[in-house]
Residue frames relative to the residue before (quaternion, step in Angstrom):
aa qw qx qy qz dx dy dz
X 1.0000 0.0000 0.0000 0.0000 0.00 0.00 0.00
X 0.3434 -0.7103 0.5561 0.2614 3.50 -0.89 0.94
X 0.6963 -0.6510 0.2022 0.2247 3.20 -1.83 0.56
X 0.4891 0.5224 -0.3446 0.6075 3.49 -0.32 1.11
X 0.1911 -0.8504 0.4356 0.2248 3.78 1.05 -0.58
X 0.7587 -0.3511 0.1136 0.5368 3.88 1.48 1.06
X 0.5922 0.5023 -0.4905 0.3955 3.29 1.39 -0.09
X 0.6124 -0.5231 0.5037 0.3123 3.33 -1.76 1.03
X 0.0430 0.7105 -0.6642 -0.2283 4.15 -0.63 0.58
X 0.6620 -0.4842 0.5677 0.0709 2.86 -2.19 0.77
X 0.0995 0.7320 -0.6712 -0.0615 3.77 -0.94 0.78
X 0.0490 -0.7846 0.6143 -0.0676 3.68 -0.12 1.56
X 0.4059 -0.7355 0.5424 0.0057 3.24 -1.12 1.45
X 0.0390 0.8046 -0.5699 -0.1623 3.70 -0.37 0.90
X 0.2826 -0.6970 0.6184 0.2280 3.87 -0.66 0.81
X 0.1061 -0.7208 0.6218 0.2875 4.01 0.37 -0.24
X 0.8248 -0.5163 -0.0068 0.2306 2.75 -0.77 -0.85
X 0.0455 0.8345 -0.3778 0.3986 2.50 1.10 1.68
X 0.7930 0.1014 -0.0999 0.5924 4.06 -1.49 0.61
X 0.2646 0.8499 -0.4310 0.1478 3.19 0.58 1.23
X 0.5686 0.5945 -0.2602 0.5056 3.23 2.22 -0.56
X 0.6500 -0.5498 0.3362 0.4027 3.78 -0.78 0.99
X 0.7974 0.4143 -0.3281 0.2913 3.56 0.85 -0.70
X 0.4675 0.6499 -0.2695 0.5353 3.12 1.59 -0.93
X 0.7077 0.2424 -0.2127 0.6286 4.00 0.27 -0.69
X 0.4507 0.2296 -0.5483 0.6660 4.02 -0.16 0.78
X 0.8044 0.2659 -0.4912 0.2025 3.48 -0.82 -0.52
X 0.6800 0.3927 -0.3702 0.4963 3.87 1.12 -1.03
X 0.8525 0.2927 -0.2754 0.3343 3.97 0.51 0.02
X 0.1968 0.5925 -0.5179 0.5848 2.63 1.78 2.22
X 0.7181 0.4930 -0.1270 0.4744 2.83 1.13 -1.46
X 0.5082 0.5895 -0.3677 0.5090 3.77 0.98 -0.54
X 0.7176 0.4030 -0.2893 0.4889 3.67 0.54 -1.47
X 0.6688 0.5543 -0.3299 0.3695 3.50 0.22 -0.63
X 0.8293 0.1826 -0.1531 0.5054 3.54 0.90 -0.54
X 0.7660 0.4751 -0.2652 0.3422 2.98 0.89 -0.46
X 0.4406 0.7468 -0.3322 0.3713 3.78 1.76 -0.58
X 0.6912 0.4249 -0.2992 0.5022 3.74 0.86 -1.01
X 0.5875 0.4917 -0.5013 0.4022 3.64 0.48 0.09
X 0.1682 -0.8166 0.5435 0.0974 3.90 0.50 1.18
X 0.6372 0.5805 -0.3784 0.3375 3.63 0.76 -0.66
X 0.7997 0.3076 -0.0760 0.5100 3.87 0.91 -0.35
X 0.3548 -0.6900 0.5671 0.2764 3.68 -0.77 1.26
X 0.1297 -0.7480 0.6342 0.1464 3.27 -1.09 0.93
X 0.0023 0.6938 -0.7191 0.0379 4.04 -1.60 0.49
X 0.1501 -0.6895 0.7059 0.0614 3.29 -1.74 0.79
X 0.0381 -0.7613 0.6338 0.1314 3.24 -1.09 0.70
X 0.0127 -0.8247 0.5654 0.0040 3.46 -0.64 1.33
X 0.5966 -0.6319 0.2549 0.4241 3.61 -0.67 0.75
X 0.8146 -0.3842 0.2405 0.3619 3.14 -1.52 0.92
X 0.6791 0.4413 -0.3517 0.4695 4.10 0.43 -0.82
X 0.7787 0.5238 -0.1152 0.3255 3.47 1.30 -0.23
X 0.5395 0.7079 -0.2134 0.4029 2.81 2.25 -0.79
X 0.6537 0.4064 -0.4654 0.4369 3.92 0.84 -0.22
X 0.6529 0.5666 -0.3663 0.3443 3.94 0.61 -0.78
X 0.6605 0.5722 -0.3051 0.3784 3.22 1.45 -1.12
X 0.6458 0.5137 -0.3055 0.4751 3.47 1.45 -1.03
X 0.7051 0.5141 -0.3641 0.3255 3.39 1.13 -0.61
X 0.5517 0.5864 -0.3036 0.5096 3.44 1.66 -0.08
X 0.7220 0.4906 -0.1830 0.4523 3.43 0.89 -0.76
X 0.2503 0.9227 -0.1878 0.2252 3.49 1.61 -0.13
X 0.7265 0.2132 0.0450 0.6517 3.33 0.73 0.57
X 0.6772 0.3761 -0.3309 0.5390 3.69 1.15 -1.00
X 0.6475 -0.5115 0.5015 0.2602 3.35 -2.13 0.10
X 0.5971 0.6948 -0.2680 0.2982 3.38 0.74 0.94
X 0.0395 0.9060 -0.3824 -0.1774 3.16 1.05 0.73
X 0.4877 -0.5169 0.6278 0.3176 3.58 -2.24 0.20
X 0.0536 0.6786 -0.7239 -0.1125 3.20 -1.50 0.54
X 0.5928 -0.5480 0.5079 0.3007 3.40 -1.48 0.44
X 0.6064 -0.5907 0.5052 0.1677 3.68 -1.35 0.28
X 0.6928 -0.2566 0.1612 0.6544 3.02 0.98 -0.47
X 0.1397 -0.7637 0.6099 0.1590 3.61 -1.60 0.11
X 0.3688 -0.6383 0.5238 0.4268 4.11 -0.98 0.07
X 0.6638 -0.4855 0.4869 0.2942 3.94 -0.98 0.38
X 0.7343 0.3071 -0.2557 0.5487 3.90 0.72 -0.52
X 0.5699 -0.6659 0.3814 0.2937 3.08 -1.55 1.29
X 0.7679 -0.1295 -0.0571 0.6247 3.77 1.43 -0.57
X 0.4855 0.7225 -0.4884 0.0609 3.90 -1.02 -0.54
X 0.7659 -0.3799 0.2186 0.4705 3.26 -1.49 -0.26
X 0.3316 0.6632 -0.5990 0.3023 3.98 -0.21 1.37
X 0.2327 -0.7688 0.5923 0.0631 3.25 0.36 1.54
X 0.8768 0.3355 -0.2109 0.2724 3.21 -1.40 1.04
X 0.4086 0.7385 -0.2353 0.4820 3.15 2.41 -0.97
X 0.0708 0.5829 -0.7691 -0.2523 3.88 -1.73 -0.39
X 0.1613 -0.7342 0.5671 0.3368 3.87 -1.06 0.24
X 0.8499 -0.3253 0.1843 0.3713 3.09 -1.29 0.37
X 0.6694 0.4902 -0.3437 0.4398 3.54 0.88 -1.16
X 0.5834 0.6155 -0.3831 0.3660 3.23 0.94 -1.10
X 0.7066 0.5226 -0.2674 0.3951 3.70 0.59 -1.01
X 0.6377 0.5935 -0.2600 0.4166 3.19 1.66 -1.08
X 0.6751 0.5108 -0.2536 0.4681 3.46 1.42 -1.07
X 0.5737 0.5647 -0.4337 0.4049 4.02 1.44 -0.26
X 0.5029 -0.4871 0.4819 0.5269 3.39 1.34 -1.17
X 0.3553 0.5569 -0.6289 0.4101 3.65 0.34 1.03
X 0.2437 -0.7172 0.6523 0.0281 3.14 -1.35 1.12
X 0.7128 0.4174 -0.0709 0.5592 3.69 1.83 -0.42
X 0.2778 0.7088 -0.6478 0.0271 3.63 -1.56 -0.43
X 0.4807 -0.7048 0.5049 0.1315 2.61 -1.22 1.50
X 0.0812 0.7917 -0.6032 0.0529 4.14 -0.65 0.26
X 0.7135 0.3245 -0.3154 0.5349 3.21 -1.10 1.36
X 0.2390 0.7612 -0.5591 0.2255 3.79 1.01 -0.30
X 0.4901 -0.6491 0.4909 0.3122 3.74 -1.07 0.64
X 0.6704 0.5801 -0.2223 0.4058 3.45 1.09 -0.80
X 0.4735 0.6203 -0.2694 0.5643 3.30 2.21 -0.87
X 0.9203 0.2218 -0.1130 0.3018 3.50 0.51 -0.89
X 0.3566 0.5593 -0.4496 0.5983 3.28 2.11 0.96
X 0.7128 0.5132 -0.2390 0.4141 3.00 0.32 -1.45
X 0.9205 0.0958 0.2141 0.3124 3.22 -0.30 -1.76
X 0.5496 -0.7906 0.1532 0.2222 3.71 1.77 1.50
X 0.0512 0.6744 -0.6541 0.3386 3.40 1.73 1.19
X 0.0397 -0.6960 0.7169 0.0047 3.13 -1.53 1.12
X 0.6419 -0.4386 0.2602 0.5726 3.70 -1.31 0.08
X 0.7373 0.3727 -0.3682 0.4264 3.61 0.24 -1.14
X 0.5114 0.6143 -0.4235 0.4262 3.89 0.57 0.30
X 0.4970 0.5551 -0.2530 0.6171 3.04 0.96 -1.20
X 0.7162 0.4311 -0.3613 0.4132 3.64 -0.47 -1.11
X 0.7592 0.3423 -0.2986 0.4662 3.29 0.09 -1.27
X 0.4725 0.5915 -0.4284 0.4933 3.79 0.33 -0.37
X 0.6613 0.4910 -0.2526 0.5078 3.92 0.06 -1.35
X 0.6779 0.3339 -0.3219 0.5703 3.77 0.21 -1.38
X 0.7207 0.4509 -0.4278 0.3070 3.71 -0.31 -1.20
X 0.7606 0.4301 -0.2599 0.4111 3.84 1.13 -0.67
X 0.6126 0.3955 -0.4211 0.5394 3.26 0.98 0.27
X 0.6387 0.4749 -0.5034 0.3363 3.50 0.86 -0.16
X 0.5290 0.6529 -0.2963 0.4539 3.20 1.57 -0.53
X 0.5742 -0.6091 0.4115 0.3606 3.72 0.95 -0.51
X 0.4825 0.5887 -0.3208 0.5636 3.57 1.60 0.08
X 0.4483 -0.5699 0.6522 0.2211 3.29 -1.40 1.38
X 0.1454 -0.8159 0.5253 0.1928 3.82 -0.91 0.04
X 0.2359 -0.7826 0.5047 0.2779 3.35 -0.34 0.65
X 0.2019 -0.8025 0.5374 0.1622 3.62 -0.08 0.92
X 0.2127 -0.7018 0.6651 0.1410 4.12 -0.61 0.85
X 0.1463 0.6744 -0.7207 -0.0659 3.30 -1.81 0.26
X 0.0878 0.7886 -0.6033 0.0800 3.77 -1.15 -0.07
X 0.5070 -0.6424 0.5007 0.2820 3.00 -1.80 0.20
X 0.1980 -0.7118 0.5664 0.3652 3.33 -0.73 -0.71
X 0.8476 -0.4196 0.1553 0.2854 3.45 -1.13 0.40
X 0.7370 0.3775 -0.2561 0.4987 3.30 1.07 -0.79
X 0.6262 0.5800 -0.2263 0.4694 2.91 1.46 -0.72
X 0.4453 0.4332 -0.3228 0.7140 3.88 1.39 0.41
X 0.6797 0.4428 -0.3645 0.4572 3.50 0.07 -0.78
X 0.7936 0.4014 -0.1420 0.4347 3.78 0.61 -0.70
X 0.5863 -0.6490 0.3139 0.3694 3.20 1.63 0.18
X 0.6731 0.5253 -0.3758 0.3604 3.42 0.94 0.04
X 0.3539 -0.8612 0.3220 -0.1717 3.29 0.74 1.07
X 0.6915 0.3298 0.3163 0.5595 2.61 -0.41 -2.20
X 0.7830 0.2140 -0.3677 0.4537 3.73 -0.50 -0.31
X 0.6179 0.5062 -0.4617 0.3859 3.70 0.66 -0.72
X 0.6530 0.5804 -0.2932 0.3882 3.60 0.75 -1.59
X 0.6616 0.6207 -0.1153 0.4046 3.61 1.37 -0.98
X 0.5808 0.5145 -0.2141 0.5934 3.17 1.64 -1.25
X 0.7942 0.4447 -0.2389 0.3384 3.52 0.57 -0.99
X 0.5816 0.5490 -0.3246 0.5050 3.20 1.72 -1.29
X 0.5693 0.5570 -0.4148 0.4400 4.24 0.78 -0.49
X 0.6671 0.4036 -0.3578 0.5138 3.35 0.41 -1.48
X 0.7781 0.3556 -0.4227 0.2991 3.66 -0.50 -0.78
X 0.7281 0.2859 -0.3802 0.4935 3.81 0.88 -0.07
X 0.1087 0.8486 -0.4653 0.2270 3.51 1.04 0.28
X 0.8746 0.0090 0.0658 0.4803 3.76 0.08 0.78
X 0.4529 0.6676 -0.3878 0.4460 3.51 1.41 -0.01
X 0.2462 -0.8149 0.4419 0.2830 3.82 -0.47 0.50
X 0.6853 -0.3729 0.2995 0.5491 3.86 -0.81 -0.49
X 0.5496 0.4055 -0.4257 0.5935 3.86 0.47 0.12
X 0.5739 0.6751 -0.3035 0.3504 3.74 0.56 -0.69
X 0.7125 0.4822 -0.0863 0.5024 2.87 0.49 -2.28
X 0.7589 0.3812 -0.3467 0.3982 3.75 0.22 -1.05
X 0.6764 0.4138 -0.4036 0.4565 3.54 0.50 0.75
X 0.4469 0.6673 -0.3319 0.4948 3.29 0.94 0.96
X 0.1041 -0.6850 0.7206 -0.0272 3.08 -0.69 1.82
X 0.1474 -0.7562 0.6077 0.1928 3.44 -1.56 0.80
X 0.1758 -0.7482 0.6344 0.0830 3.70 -1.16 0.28
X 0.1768 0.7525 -0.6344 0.0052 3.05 -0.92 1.00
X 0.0856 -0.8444 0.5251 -0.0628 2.92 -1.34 1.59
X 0.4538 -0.6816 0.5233 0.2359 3.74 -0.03 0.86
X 0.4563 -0.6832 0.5079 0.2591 3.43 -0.53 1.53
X 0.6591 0.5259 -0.3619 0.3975 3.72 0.70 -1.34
X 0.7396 0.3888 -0.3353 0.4352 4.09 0.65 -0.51
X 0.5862 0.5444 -0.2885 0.5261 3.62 0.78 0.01
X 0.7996 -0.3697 -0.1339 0.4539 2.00 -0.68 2.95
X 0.2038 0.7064 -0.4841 0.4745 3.69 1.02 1.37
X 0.0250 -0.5914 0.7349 0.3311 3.53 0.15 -1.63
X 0.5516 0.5212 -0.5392 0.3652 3.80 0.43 0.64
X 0.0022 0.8227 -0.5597 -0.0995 3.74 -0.70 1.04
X 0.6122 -0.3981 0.5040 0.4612 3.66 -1.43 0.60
X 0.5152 -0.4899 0.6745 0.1990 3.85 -1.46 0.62
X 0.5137 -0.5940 0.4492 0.4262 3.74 -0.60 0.60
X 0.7843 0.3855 -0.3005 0.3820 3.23 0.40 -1.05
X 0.3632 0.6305 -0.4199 0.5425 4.01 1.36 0.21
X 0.7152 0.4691 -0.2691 0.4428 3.44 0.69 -1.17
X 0.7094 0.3843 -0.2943 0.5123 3.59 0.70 -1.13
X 0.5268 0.5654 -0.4661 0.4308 3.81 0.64 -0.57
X 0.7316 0.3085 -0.1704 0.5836 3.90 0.30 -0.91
X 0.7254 0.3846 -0.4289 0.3768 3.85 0.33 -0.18
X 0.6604 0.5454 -0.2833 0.4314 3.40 1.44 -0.89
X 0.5085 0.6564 -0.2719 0.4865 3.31 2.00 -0.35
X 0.4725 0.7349 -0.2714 0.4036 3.59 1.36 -0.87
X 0.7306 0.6266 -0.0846 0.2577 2.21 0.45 -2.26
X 0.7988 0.4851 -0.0706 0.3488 2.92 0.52 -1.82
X 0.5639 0.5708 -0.1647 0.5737 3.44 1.96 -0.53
X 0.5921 0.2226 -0.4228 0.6490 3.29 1.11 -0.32
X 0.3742 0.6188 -0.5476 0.4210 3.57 -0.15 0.14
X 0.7485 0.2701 -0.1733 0.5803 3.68 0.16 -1.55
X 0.6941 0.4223 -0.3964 0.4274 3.99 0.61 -0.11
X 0.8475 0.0790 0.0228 0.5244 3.57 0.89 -0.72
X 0.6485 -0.6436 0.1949 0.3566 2.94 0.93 0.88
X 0.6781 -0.4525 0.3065 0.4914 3.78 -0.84 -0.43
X 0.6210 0.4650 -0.4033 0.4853 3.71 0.38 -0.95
X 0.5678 0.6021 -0.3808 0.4124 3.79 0.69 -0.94
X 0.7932 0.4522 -0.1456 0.3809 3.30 0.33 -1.54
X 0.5794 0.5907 -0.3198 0.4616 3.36 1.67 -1.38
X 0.7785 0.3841 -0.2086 0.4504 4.05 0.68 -0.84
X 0.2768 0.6725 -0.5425 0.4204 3.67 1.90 -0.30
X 0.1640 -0.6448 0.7448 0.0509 3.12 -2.00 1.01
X 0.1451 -0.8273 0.5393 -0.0607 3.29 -0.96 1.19
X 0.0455 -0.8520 0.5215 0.0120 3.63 -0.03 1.26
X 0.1690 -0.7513 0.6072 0.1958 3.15 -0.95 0.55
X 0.1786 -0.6678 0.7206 -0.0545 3.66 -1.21 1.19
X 0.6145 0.4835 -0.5420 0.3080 3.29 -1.68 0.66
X 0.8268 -0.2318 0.0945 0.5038 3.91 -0.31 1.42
X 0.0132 0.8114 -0.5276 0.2510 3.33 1.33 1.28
X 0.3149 0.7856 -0.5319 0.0269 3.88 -0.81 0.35
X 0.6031 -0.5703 0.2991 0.4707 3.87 -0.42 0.04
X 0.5693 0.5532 -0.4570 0.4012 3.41 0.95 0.59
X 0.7725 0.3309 -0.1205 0.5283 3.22 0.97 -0.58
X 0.6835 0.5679 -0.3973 0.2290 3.64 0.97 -0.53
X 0.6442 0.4692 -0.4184 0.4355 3.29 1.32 0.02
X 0.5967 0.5337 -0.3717 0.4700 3.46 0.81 0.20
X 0.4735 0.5190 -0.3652 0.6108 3.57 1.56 0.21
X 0.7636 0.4938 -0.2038 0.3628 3.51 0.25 -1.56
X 0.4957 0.4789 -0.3580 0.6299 3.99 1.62 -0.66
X 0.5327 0.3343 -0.6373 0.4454 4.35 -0.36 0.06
X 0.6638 -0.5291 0.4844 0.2116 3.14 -1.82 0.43
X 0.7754 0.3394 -0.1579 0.5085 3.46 0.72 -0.49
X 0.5585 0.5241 -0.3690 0.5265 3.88 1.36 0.07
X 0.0667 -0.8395 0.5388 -0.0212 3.69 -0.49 1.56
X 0.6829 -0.3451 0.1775 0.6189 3.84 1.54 0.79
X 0.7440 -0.6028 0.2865 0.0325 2.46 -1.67 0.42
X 0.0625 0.6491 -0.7109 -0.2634 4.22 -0.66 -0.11
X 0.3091 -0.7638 0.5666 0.0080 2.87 -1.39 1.39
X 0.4995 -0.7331 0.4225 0.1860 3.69 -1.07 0.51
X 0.7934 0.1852 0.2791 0.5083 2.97 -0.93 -1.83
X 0.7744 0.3471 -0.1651 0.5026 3.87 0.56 -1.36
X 0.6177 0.3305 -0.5690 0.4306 3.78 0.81 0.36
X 0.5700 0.6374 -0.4823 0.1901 4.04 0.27 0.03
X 0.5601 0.4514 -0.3212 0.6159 3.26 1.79 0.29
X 0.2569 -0.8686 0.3126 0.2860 3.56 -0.46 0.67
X 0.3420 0.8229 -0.3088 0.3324 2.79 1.66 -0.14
X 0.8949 0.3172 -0.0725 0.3053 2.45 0.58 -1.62
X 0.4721 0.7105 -0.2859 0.4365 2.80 2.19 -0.52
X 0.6381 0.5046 -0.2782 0.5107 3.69 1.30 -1.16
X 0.6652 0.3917 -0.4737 0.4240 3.63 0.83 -0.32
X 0.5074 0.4627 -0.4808 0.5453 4.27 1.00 -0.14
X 0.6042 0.3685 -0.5326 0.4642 4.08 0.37 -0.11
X 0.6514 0.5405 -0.3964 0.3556 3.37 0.25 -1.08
X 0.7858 0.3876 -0.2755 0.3954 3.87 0.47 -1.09
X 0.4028 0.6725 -0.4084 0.4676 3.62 1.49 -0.45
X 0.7657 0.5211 -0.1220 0.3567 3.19 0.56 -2.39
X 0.7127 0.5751 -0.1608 0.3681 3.64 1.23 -0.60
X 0.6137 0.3256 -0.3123 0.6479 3.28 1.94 -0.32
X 0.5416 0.4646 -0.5614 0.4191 3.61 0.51 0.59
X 0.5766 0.6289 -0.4085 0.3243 4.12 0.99 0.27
């Protein structure tokens, strides 16, 4: 059995906040489709910030690439200055959204039970969610690994039923490798993804867990992502800094897309 055991992995560009002007984002997700569509072996997605998200879908139109939002707020509308909710993304053309982002919850006070509610509100909305967890450095350094990634991976499916659950994408990204140039060691990656795994397992049973996608994100680049994407439990990638070039971004599809032959 090849790696991943048949599940289709995902390479999902995040652009933070970056190529935010309508012209700049038509030009790299022209450029995305063009190189990056013939690699049949790997779902591909950009997520480019919100000022950017209708032009990009209008460029991508027709191609195999979906858009996913950065983040979303948990209510369907009200007074949350600054917020988009899920539907809203759903009605621009997002087919995704990312929630839980490490940078969401240093920065900007995404907690676990946020997260959660975020996850449910996007699938009710019709959006796959890409749920993120990780550690952070000290918190690896002390061995706790595994329980953080575990705490977070629970809360965010927390209450979600079996129609629920099967729309869950997971991402795990070690706070310490994000926008670091420090990456998880493949076998770091499978140690905590095969951990995941095994937790959704006890949350949703096996068949759940067997079709769970698990991405791994954090200083992702075409040197290394195909040597991530070959562990058994690593189903592609959320990418950073190295998908805003498309080049280079189409060469991380390509190496993903190659260990799925």
């Amino acid at each position: 059995m090849s790696a991943g055991g048949g599940r289709r992995p995902i390479v999902a560009g995040n652009w933070k906040m970056n190529a935010g002007a309508p012209a700049e984002a038509r030009a790299l997700a022209r450029e995305v489709r063009r190189l990056c569509e013939r690699h049949r072996g790997a779902a591909v997605a950009v997520a480019p910030p919100f000022t950017a998200i209708v032009p990009v879908v209008e460029t991508l139109e027709g191609a195999e690439v979906s858009v996913a939002g950065q983040d979303c707020h948990w209510e369907a509308k009200g007074a949350f200055t600054g917020a988009v909710a899920p539907k809203m993304l759903a009605a621009a053309g997002c087919r995704m959204v990312i929630v839980g982002h490490s940078e969401r919850r240093r920065l900007f006070g995404d907690t676990d039970e946020s997260v959660a509610r975020k996850t449910r509100a996007a699938i009710e909305a019709g959006l796959v969610p890409i749920a993120c967890v990780g550690e952070t450095l000290p918190e690896r350094e002390a061995g706790e690994a595994k329980a953080v990634t575990e705490r977070q991976l629970r809360a965010a499916l927390g209450g979600l039923g079996p129609a629920q659950l099967a729309d869950v994408v997971l991402a795990y990204e070690p706070v310490w490798a994000i926008g670091t140039g420090r990456t998880a060691t493949a076998a770091q990656a499978q140690e905590i993804h095969a951990h995941l795994r095994a937790v959704a397992a006890a949350v949703g049973g096996a068949t759940f867990a067997a079709g769970l996608r698990i991405l791994y994100g954090g200083s992702v680049t075409a040197a290394n992502a195909g040597e991530l994407a070959r562990e058994a439990d690593v189903d592609g990638c959320l990418v950073g800094g190295a998908s805003l070039e498309a080049e280079g971004f189409s060469k991380i599809v390509a190496a993903v897309a190659e260990t799925r032959r």
